[in-house]
C-alpha positions in Angstrom: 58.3 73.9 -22.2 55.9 71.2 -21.1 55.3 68.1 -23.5 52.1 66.3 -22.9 52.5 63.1 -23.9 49.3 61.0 -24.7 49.6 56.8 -24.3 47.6 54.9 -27.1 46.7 51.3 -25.9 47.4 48.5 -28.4 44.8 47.7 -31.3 44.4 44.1 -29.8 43.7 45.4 -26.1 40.6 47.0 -27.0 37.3 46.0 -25.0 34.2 43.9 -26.6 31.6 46.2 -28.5 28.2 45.7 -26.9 27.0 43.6 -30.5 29.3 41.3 -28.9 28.0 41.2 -25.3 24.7 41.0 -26.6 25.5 37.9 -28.9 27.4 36.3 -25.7 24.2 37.2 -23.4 21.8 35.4 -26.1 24.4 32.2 -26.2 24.1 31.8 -22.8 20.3 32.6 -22.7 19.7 29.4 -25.1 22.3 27.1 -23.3 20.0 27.8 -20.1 16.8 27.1 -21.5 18.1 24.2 -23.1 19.4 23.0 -19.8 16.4 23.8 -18.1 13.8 21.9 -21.1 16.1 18.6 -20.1 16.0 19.0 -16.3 12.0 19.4 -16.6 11.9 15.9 -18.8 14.0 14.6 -16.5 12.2 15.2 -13.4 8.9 14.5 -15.2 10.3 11.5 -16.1 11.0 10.7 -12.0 7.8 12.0 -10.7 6.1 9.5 -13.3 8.4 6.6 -12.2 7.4 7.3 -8.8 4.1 7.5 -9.6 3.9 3.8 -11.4 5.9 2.1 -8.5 4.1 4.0 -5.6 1.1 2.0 -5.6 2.9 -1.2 -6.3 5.0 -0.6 -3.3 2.6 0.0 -1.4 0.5 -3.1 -2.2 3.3 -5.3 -1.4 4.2 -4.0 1.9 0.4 -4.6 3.2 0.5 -8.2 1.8 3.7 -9.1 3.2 2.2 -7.6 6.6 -0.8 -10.0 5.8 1.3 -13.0 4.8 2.9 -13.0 8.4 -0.2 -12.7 10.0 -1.4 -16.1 7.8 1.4 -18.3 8.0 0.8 -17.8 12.3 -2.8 -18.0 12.3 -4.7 -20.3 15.3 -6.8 -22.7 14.6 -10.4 -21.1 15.8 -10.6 -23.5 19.4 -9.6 -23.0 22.8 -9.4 -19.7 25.3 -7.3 -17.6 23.1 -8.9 -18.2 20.2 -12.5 -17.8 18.8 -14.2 -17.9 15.4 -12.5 -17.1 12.1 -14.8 -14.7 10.5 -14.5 -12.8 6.9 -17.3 -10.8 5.8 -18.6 -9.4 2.5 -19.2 -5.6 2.3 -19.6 -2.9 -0.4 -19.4 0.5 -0.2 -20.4 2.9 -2.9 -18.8 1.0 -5.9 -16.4 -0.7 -4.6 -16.2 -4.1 -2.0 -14.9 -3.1 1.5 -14.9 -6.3 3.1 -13.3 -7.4 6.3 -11.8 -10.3 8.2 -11.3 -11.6 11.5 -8.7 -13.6 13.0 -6.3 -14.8 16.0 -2.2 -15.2 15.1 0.7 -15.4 17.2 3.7 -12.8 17.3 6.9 -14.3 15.5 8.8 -15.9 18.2 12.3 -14.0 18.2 14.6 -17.0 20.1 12.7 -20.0 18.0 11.4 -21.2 14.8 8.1 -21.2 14.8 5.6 -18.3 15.5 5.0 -18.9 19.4 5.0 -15.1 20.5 2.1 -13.1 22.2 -1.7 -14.2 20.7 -3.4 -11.7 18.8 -6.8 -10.9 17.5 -6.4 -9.5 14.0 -9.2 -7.4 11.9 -8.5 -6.1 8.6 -10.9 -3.6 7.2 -11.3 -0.5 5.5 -12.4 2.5 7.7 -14.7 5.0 6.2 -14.1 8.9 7.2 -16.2 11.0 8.8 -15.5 14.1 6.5 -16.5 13.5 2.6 -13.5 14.6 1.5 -10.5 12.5 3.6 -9.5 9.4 2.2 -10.4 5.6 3.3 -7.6 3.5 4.8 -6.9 0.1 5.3 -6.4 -0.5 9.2 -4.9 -3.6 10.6 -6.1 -3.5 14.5 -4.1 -5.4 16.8 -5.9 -6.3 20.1 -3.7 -7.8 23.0 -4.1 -8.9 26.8 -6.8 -11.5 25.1 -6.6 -13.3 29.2 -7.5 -9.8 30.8 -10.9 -10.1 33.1 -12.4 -7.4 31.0 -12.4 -7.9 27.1 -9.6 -5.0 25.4 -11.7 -1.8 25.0 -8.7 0.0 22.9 -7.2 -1.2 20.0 -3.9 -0.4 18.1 -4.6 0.3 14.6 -1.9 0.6 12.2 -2.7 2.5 9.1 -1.6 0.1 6.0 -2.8 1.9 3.0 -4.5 5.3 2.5 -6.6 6.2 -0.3 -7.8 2.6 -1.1 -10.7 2.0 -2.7 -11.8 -1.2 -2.2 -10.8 -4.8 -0.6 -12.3 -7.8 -1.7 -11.6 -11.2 0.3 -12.4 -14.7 -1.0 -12.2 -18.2 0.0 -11.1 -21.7 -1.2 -12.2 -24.5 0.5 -9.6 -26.8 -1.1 -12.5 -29.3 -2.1 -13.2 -26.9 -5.2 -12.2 -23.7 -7.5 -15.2 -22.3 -6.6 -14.7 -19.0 -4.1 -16.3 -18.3 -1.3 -17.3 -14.0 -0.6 -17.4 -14.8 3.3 -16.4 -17.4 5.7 -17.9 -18.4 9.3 -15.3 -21.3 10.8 -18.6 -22.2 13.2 -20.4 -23.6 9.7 -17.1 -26.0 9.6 -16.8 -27.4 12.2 -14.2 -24.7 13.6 -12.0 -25.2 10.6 -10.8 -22.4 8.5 -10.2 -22.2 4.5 -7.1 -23.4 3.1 -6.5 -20.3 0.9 -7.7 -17.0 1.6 -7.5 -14.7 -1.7 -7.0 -10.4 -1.2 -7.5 -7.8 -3.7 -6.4 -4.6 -2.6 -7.5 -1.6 -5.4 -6.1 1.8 -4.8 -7.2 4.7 -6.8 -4.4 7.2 -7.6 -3.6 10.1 -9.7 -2.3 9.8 -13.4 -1.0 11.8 -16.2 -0.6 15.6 -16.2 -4.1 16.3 -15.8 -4.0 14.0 -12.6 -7.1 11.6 -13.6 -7.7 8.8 -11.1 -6.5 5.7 -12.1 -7.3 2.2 -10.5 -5.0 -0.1 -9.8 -6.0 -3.9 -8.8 -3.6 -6.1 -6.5 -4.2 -9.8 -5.6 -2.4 -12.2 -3.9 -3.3 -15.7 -2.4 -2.4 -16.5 1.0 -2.3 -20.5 2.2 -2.8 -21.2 6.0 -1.2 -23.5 7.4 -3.9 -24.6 9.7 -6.5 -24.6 7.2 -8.3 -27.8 7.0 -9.2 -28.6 3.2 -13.2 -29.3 3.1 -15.2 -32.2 1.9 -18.4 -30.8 1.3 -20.0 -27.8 1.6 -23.2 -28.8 0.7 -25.8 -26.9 2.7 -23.8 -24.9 4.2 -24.9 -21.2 3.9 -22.5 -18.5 3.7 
Protein backbone atom coordinates (compact mmCIF):
# COMPACT_ATOMS: atom_id res chain seq x y z
CA UNK A 1 0.00 0.00 0.00
CA UNK A 2 1.26 3.50 -0.94
CA UNK A 3 1.44 6.28 1.82
CA UNK A 4 1.39 9.75 0.56
CA UNK A 5 3.00 11.72 2.79
CA UNK A 6 2.29 15.53 2.61
CA UNK A 7 5.26 18.11 4.15
CA UNK A 8 3.82 21.23 6.12
CA UNK A 9 6.40 24.10 6.13
CA UNK A 10 6.98 25.78 9.53
CA UNK A 11 4.45 28.52 10.90
CA UNK A 12 7.44 31.05 10.93
CA UNK A 13 8.57 30.33 7.20
CA UNK A 14 5.52 31.59 5.80
CA UNK A 15 5.80 34.49 2.98
CA UNK A 16 4.63 38.27 3.51
CA UNK A 17 0.73 38.92 2.87
CA UNK A 18 0.45 41.52 0.19
CA UNK A 19 -1.01 44.25 3.20
CA UNK A 20 2.50 43.86 3.96
CA UNK A 21 4.16 44.51 0.52
CA UNK A 22 1.89 47.23 0.06
CA UNK A 23 2.85 48.99 3.52
CA UNK A 24 6.65 48.30 2.54
CA UNK A 25 6.04 49.78 -1.18
CA UNK A 26 4.39 53.05 0.48
CA UNK A 27 7.54 53.28 3.05
CA UNK A 28 9.73 53.38 0.40
CA UNK A 29 7.49 55.63 -1.77
CA UNK A 30 7.75 58.48 1.02
CA UNK A 31 11.47 57.92 1.79
CA UNK A 32 11.94 58.75 -2.04
CA UNK A 33 9.97 61.73 -2.23
CA UNK A 34 11.50 62.92 0.76
CA UNK A 35 14.82 62.39 -0.72
CA UNK A 36 13.91 63.82 -3.84
CA UNK A 37 12.12 67.36 -1.99
CA UNK A 38 15.84 67.78 -0.40
CA UNK A 39 17.84 67.11 -3.52
CA UNK A 40 15.53 69.88 -5.40
CA UNK A 41 16.34 72.46 -2.38
CA UNK A 42 19.56 71.57 -2.61
CA UNK A 43 20.20 72.12 -6.11
CA UNK A 44 17.95 75.24 -6.14
CA UNK A 45 19.93 76.32 -3.50
CA UNK A 46 23.31 75.88 -6.14
CA UNK A 47 21.76 77.21 -9.13
CA UNK A 48 20.96 80.43 -6.89
CA UNK A 49 24.47 80.55 -5.55
CA UNK A 50 25.69 80.39 -8.94
CA UNK A 51 23.51 82.80 -9.99
CA UNK A 52 24.63 85.70 -7.26
CA UNK A 53 28.38 84.98 -7.89
CA UNK A 54 28.19 84.70 -11.80
CA UNK A 55 28.00 88.24 -12.40
CA UNK A 56 30.44 89.12 -9.75
CA UNK A 57 32.88 86.81 -11.29
CA UNK A 58 32.56 87.97 -14.16
CA UNK A 59 32.98 91.65 -13.42
CA UNK A 60 36.22 91.03 -11.77
CA UNK A 61 37.83 89.12 -14.46
CA UNK A 62 37.16 92.14 -17.06
CA UNK A 63 38.65 94.68 -14.47
CA UNK A 64 41.59 92.76 -13.71
CA UNK A 65 42.01 92.41 -17.61
CA UNK A 66 41.61 96.33 -17.53
CA UNK A 67 43.90 96.94 -14.60
CA UNK A 68 46.89 95.36 -16.62
CA UNK A 69 46.18 97.28 -19.50
CA UNK A 70 46.35 100.68 -17.02
CA UNK A 71 49.23 100.03 -14.98
CA UNK A 72 51.27 99.66 -18.74
CA UNK A 73 49.60 102.42 -20.44
CA UNK A 74 52.05 105.04 -22.83
CA UNK A 75 52.15 108.22 -22.35
CA UNK A 76 50.14 109.69 -25.65
CA UNK A 77 53.72 111.03 -27.63
CA UNK A 78 55.98 109.55 -29.99
CA UNK A 79 55.55 106.89 -33.16
CA UNK A 80 53.88 104.17 -31.19
CA UNK A 81 51.68 106.12 -29.50
CA UNK A 82 48.84 108.68 -30.30
CA UNK A 83 46.04 110.31 -28.41
CA UNK A 84 44.32 108.95 -25.35
CA UNK A 85 40.78 109.20 -26.14
CA UNK A 86 37.51 108.13 -23.97
CA UNK A 87 34.24 108.94 -25.26
CA UNK A 88 30.67 109.31 -23.81
CA UNK A 89 27.90 107.27 -25.48
CA UNK A 90 24.36 106.11 -24.63
CA UNK A 91 22.43 103.57 -26.04
CA UNK A 92 18.77 103.03 -25.34
CA UNK A 93 18.92 103.47 -21.43
CA UNK A 94 21.96 102.74 -20.65
CA UNK A 95 25.70 104.60 -21.22
CA UNK A 96 27.87 102.51 -23.72
CA UNK A 97 30.83 104.47 -23.72
CA UNK A 98 34.33 103.69 -25.04
CA UNK A 99 37.96 104.35 -24.66
CA UNK A 100 41.06 104.44 -26.52
CA UNK A 101 44.54 103.75 -25.62
CA UNK A 102 48.24 102.39 -26.30
CA UNK A 103 49.91 99.83 -23.48
CA UNK A 104 52.73 97.53 -23.61
CA UNK A 105 52.55 93.65 -23.25
CA UNK A 106 53.91 92.45 -19.65
CA UNK A 107 57.48 91.85 -20.22
CA UNK A 108 57.95 87.98 -19.30
CA UNK A 109 62.21 88.12 -18.47
CA UNK A 110 61.79 91.74 -16.58
CA UNK A 111 60.02 93.90 -14.21
CA UNK A 112 58.38 96.33 -15.87
CA UNK A 113 55.79 96.12 -18.80
CA UNK A 114 58.31 96.51 -21.83
CA UNK A 115 56.58 93.77 -24.22
CA UNK A 116 55.02 94.39 -27.75
CA UNK A 117 52.93 98.11 -27.95
CA UNK A 118 49.38 97.93 -28.27
CA UNK A 119 46.46 100.03 -29.23
CA UNK A 120 43.66 99.13 -26.85
CA UNK A 121 39.71 100.05 -27.34
CA UNK A 122 37.18 99.06 -24.96
CA UNK A 123 33.62 99.30 -26.05
CA UNK A 124 30.40 97.67 -26.13
CA UNK A 125 29.35 96.20 -29.59
CA UNK A 126 25.76 96.41 -30.52
CA UNK A 127 24.18 93.23 -32.53
CA UNK A 128 22.87 93.17 -35.67
CA UNK A 129 19.89 90.84 -34.64
CA UNK A 130 17.34 92.39 -31.87
CA UNK A 131 17.42 89.61 -30.01
CA UNK A 132 21.42 88.60 -29.40
CA UNK A 133 23.06 90.11 -26.59
CA UNK A 134 25.69 93.20 -26.35
CA UNK A 135 29.25 92.37 -25.40
CA UNK A 136 32.02 94.08 -24.08
CA UNK A 137 35.04 93.63 -26.63
CA UNK A 138 38.59 94.48 -25.81
CA UNK A 139 40.32 94.88 -29.49
CA UNK A 140 43.90 94.39 -29.57
CA UNK A 141 45.58 95.92 -32.67
CA UNK A 142 49.43 94.98 -33.24
CA UNK A 143 52.19 95.59 -35.97
CA UNK A 144 51.51 99.49 -34.93
CA UNK A 145 55.27 100.09 -37.27
CA UNK A 146 53.55 98.20 -40.39
CA UNK A 147 53.59 100.63 -43.74
CA UNK A 148 49.88 100.16 -43.85
CA UNK A 149 47.75 100.94 -40.65
CA UNK A 150 46.30 97.10 -39.10
CA UNK A 151 43.03 96.57 -41.06
CA UNK A 152 42.03 93.46 -38.67
CA UNK A 153 41.70 93.47 -35.24
CA UNK A 154 41.64 90.79 -32.44
CA UNK A 155 38.74 91.13 -30.35
CA UNK A 156 38.31 89.33 -27.23
CA UNK A 157 34.86 89.03 -25.94
CA UNK A 158 35.01 90.07 -22.10
CA UNK A 159 31.45 90.18 -20.96
CA UNK A 160 28.17 89.18 -22.79
CA UNK A 161 24.95 90.38 -21.97
CA UNK A 162 26.15 93.80 -20.47
CA UNK A 163 24.12 96.54 -20.42
CA UNK A 164 25.97 99.40 -20.10
CA UNK A 165 29.63 100.92 -19.44
CA UNK A 166 30.11 104.19 -18.15
CA UNK A 167 33.81 105.67 -18.06
CA UNK A 168 34.77 108.80 -16.00
CA UNK A 169 37.72 110.85 -15.30
CA UNK A 170 39.73 112.54 -12.46
CA UNK A 171 42.01 115.03 -13.20
CA UNK A 172 43.72 114.91 -9.86
CA UNK A 173 43.24 118.84 -9.44
CA UNK A 174 39.51 118.06 -8.29
CA UNK A 175 36.56 115.39 -7.28
CA UNK A 176 34.83 116.59 -10.06
CA UNK A 177 34.51 113.72 -13.03
CA UNK A 178 35.02 114.16 -16.23
CA UNK A 179 32.25 111.87 -18.98
CA UNK A 180 35.12 111.97 -21.74
CA UNK A 181 38.73 112.75 -22.14
CA UNK A 182 40.90 114.11 -25.28
CA UNK A 183 44.86 113.96 -24.06
CA UNK A 184 45.29 116.73 -27.21
CA UNK A 185 43.16 119.35 -24.77
CA UNK A 186 46.13 118.59 -22.14
CA UNK A 187 48.82 119.01 -23.50
CA UNK A 188 49.24 115.14 -24.35
CA UNK A 189 48.74 114.23 -20.72
CA UNK A 190 46.28 111.65 -19.62
CA UNK A 191 43.97 111.55 -16.31
CA UNK A 192 45.35 110.28 -13.18
CA UNK A 193 42.35 108.03 -12.44
CA UNK A 194 40.13 106.59 -14.87
CA UNK A 195 36.77 105.28 -13.08
CA UNK A 196 34.63 102.02 -14.97
CA UNK A 197 31.17 100.89 -14.24
CA UNK A 198 30.39 97.81 -15.84
CA UNK A 199 26.27 96.92 -15.35
CA UNK A 200 25.14 93.57 -16.46
CA UNK A 201 21.59 92.60 -16.56
CA UNK A 202 20.80 88.99 -15.58
CA UNK A 203 18.14 86.65 -14.75
CA UNK A 204 16.65 86.43 -11.08
CA UNK A 205 14.30 84.40 -9.03
CA UNK A 206 12.09 81.53 -10.33
CA UNK A 207 10.26 83.60 -12.67
CA UNK A 208 13.73 84.77 -14.19
CA UNK A 209 13.11 88.72 -14.02
CA UNK A 210 16.14 90.73 -15.10
CA UNK A 211 18.07 92.10 -12.54
CA UNK A 212 20.81 94.82 -12.84
CA UNK A 213 23.74 94.57 -11.28
CA UNK A 214 26.30 97.81 -11.06
CA UNK A 215 30.25 97.18 -10.81
CA UNK A 216 32.85 100.01 -10.31
CA UNK A 217 36.28 100.17 -9.90
CA UNK A 218 38.92 102.93 -10.12
CA UNK A 219 41.96 102.50 -12.00
CA UNK A 220 45.25 104.88 -11.32
CA UNK A 221 47.76 105.29 -14.27
CA UNK A 222 50.87 105.56 -13.69
CA UNK A 223 51.67 107.94 -16.37
CA UNK A 224 48.87 110.18 -15.71
CA UNK A 225 49.93 113.66 -15.06
CA UNK A 226 47.68 115.30 -12.24
CA UNK A 227 46.14 118.72 -13.85
CA UNK A 228 46.24 122.27 -12.80
CA UNK A 229 43.52 123.70 -14.38
CA UNK A 230 41.01 122.89 -16.56
CA UNK A 231 39.55 125.94 -17.04
CA UNK A 232 38.36 126.36 -20.60
CA UNK A 233 38.90 123.37 -21.61
CA UNK A 234 35.92 121.77 -23.35
CA UNK A 235 35.28 118.18 -23.07
Amino acid sequence: MNHTRTTQLPRNRRGFTLMELILALTLVALVTLTLFGSLRVAIKGKEAAETNVEPIRTADLAFEIMRRDFECAMPPTGILSQAFSGTNNTAGDAESDSILFFTTAPGPQHIAGDGDVRRIEYAILEPDDTHAERVLVRRVAHNLLAPQQPQFYDDEILIRGIAGLTITYYDGATTDPYPSWDSTQYNNQMPPIVEITIELDRPVGTDGVMKRFPFTRRFQIPCGVVQQSTTGIGL
